[in-house]
PLY file of the C-alpha trace (Angstrom):
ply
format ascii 1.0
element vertex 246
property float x
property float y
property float z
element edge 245
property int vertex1
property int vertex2
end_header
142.46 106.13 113.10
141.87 104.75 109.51
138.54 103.10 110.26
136.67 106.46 111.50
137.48 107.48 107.85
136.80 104.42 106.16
133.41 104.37 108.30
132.50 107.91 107.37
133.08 106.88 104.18
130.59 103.83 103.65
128.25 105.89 105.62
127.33 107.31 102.48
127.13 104.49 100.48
124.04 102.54 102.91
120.94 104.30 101.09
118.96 101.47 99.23
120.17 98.64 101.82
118.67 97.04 103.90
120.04 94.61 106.67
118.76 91.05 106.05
120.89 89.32 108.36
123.82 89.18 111.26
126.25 86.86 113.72
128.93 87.45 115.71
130.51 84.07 115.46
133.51 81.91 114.83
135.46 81.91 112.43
134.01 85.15 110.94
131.41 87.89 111.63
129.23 88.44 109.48
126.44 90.74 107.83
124.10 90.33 104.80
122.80 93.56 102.90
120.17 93.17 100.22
119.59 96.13 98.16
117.87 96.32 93.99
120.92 95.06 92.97
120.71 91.84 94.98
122.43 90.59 98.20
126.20 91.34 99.53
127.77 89.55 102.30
130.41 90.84 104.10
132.96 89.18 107.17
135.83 90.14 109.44
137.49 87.86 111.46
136.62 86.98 114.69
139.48 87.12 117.13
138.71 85.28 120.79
141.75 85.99 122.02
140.78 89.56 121.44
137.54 89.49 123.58
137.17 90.92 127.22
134.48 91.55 129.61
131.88 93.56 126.56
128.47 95.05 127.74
126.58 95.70 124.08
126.09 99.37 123.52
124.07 98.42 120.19
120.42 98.31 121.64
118.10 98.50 118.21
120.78 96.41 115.23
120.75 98.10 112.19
123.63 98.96 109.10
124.08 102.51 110.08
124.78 101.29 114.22
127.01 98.72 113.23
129.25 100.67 111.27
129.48 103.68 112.95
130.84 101.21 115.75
133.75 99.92 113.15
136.28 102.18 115.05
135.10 101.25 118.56
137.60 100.02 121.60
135.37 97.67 121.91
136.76 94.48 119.34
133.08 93.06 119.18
131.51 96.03 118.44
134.81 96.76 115.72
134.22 93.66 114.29
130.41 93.33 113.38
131.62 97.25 111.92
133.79 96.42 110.03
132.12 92.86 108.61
128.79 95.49 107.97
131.12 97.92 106.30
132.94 94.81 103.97
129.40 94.11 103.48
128.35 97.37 101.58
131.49 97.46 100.14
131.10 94.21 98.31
127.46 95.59 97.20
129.26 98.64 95.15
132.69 96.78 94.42
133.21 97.13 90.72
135.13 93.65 90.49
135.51 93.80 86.55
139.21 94.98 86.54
140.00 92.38 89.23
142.27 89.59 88.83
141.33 86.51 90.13
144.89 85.22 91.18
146.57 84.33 94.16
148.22 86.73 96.37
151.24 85.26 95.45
151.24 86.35 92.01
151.68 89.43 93.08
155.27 89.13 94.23
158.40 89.69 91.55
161.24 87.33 92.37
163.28 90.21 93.67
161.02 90.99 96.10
163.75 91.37 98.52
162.56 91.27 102.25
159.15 90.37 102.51
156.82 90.65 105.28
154.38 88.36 106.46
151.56 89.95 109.23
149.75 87.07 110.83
150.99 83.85 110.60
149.26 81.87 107.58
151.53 78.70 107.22
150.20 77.29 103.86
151.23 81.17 102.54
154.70 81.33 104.36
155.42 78.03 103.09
154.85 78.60 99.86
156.84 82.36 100.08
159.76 80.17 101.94
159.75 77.81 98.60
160.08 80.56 96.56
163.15 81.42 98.59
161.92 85.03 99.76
163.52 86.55 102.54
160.61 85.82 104.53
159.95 87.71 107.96
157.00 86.28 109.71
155.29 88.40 112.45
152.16 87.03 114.78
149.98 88.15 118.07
148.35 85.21 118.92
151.03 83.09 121.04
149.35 79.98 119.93
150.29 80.47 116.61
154.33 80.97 116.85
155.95 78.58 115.68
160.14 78.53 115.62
160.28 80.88 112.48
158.17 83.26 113.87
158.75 86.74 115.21
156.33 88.42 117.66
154.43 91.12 116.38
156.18 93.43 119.00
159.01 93.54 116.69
157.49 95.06 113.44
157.94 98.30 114.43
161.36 97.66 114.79
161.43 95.47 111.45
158.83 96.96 109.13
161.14 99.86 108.33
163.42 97.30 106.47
160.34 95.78 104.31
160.31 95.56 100.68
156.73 93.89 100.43
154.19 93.89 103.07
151.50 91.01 103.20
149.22 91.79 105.99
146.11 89.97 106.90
143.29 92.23 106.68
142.93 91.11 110.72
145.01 93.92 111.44
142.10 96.37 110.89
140.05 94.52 113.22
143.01 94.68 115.99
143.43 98.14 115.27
147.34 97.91 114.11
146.39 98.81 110.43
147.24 102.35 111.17
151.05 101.33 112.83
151.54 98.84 109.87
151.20 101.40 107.40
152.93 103.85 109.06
155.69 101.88 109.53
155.93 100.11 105.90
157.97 103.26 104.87
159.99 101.39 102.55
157.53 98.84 100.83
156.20 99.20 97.69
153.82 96.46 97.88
151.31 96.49 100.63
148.96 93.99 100.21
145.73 93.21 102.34
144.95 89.27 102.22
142.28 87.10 103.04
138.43 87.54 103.73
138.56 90.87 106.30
139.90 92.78 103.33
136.89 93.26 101.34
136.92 96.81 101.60
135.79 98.80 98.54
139.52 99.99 97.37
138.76 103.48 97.10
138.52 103.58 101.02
142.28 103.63 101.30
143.34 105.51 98.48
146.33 108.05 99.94
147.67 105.10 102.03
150.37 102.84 101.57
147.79 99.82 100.54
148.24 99.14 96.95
146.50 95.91 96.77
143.68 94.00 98.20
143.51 90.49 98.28
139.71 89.43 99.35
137.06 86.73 98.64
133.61 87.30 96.41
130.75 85.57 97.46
129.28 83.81 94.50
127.04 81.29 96.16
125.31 82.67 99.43
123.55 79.58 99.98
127.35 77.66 100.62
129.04 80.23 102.68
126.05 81.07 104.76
125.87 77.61 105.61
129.72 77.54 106.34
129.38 80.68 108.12
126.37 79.02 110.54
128.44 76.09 111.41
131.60 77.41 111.88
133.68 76.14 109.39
136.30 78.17 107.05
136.44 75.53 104.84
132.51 75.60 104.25
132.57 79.08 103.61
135.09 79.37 101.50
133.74 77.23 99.14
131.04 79.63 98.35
133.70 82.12 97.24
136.18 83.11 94.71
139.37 84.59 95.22
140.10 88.07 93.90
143.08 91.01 93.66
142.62 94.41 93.21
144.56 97.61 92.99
144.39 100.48 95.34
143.70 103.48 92.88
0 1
1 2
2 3
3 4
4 5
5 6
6 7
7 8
8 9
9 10
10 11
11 12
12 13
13 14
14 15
15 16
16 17
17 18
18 19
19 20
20 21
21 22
22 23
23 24
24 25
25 26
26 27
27 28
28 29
29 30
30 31
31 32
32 33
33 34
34 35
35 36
36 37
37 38
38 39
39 40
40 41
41 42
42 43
43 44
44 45
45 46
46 47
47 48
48 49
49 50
50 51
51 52
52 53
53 54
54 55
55 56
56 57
57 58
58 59
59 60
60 61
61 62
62 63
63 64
64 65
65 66
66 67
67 68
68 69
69 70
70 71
71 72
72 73
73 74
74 75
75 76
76 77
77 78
78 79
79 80
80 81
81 82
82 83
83 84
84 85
85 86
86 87
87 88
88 89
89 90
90 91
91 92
92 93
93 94
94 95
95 96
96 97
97 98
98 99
99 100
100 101
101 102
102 103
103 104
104 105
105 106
106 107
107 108
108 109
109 110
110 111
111 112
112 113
113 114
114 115
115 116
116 117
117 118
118 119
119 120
120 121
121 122
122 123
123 124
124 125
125 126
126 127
127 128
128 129
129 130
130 131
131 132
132 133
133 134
134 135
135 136
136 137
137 138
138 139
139 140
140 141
141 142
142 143
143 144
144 145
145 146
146 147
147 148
148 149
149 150
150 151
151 152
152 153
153 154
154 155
155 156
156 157
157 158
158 159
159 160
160 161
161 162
162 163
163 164
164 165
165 166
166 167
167 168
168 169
169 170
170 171
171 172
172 173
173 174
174 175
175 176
176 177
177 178
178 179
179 180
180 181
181 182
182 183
183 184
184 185
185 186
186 187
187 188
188 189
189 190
190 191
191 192
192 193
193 194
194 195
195 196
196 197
197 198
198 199
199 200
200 201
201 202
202 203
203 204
204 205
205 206
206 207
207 208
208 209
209 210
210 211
211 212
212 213
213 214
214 215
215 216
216 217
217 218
218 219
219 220
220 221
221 222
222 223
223 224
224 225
225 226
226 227
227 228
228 229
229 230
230 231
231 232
232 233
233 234
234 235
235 236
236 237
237 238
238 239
239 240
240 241
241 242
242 243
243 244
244 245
């Protein structure tokens, strides 16, 4: 499973921080690091639909327990894991060859088919516009809508993909490892929105090649949007980045 590596990995990368703050909320998890370089916050995605029956096995909260939980069966305990492990990764992330674009401009106009993971309507209209072959896949029933496949059908589909854009959700439902295995063909595979905040170098030797993730740049904001619920309110605190998958 990709997260026990990517766990193992920023592991070794916790000496010097400290855990200042948690909450396992909607519409993101979330964990706040402060080390000498300053503060980091990091999120994944909550996903209700997700949740069952969960006893915590997490008795005394701390950086190390959470993320050595990020490849759990447990989604809650997956999720605060992998939200602790965005959170150190944004503390080391070198962001200085990053470009701060939209996913979008990542796409040539002969992108042939194109994949969509998770249903984000404002990005599959804007990929229909461009007139992409568009293939939209999605879990969550309440988000099908009539040009939407169910995600049962990407093994079957993936195979045929040019370009991959995945929401970085897929790592906290634990498909990130059928996705990539499937992509054989794609040579784009891009990780979008705030879940994907991963320090690049914790997928090199996969089929990734980009991440598309959020930088906090005023805590104060997306805290606040983060304590009330509200995507809008946190996102406002951030700025949208890409980066390559060395």
């Amino acid at each position: 499973m990709l997260l026990g590596k990517i766990k193992k990995k920023a592991l070794e990368l916790t000496d010097g921080l400290e855990l200042v703050d948690f909450g396992f909320a909607l519409p993101y998890t979330w964990v706040l690091v402060e080390g000498e370089k300053g503060k980091a916050l990091g999120v994944a995605m909550t996903l209700p639909e997700e949740v069952q029956r969960y006893t915590n096995s997490i008795s005394e909260p701390s950086l190390e327990a959470f993320i050595k939980k990020a490849d759990s069966l447990n989604v809650i305990e997956r999720t605060l894991g992998l939200a602790a492990i965005n959170a150190v990764s944004q503390y080391h992330i070198d962001l200085s060859g990053a470009e701060w674009v939209d996913v979008l401009e990542l796409l040539p106009e002969d992108a042939g088919n194109v994949a969509l993971v998770g249903n984000m309507p404002p990005l599959a209209k804007a990929l229909r516009e461009r007139g992409y072959e568009l293939y939209v896949f999605e879990r969550n029933p309440k988000l099908w809508d009539k040009d939407t496949y169910s995600d049962a059908l990407e093994y079957y589909l993936l195979p045929e993909m040019d370009a991959v854009i995945a929401s970085a959700t897929c790592l906290v439902n634990g498909t990130i490892d059928m996705l990539i295995d499937r992509a054989k063909r794609a040579k784009l595979f891009v990780l979008t929105g705030p879940t994907g905040q991963l320090l690049p170098e914790f997928l090199k030797g996969t089929r990734v090649t980009h991440l598309a993730a959020m930088k906090v740049v005023n805590f104060q904001k997306a805290l606040l949007g983060l304590k009330l619920g509200s995507f809008r309110g946190f996102e406002r605190g951030n700025r949208k980045y890409v980066v390559e998958v060395p």
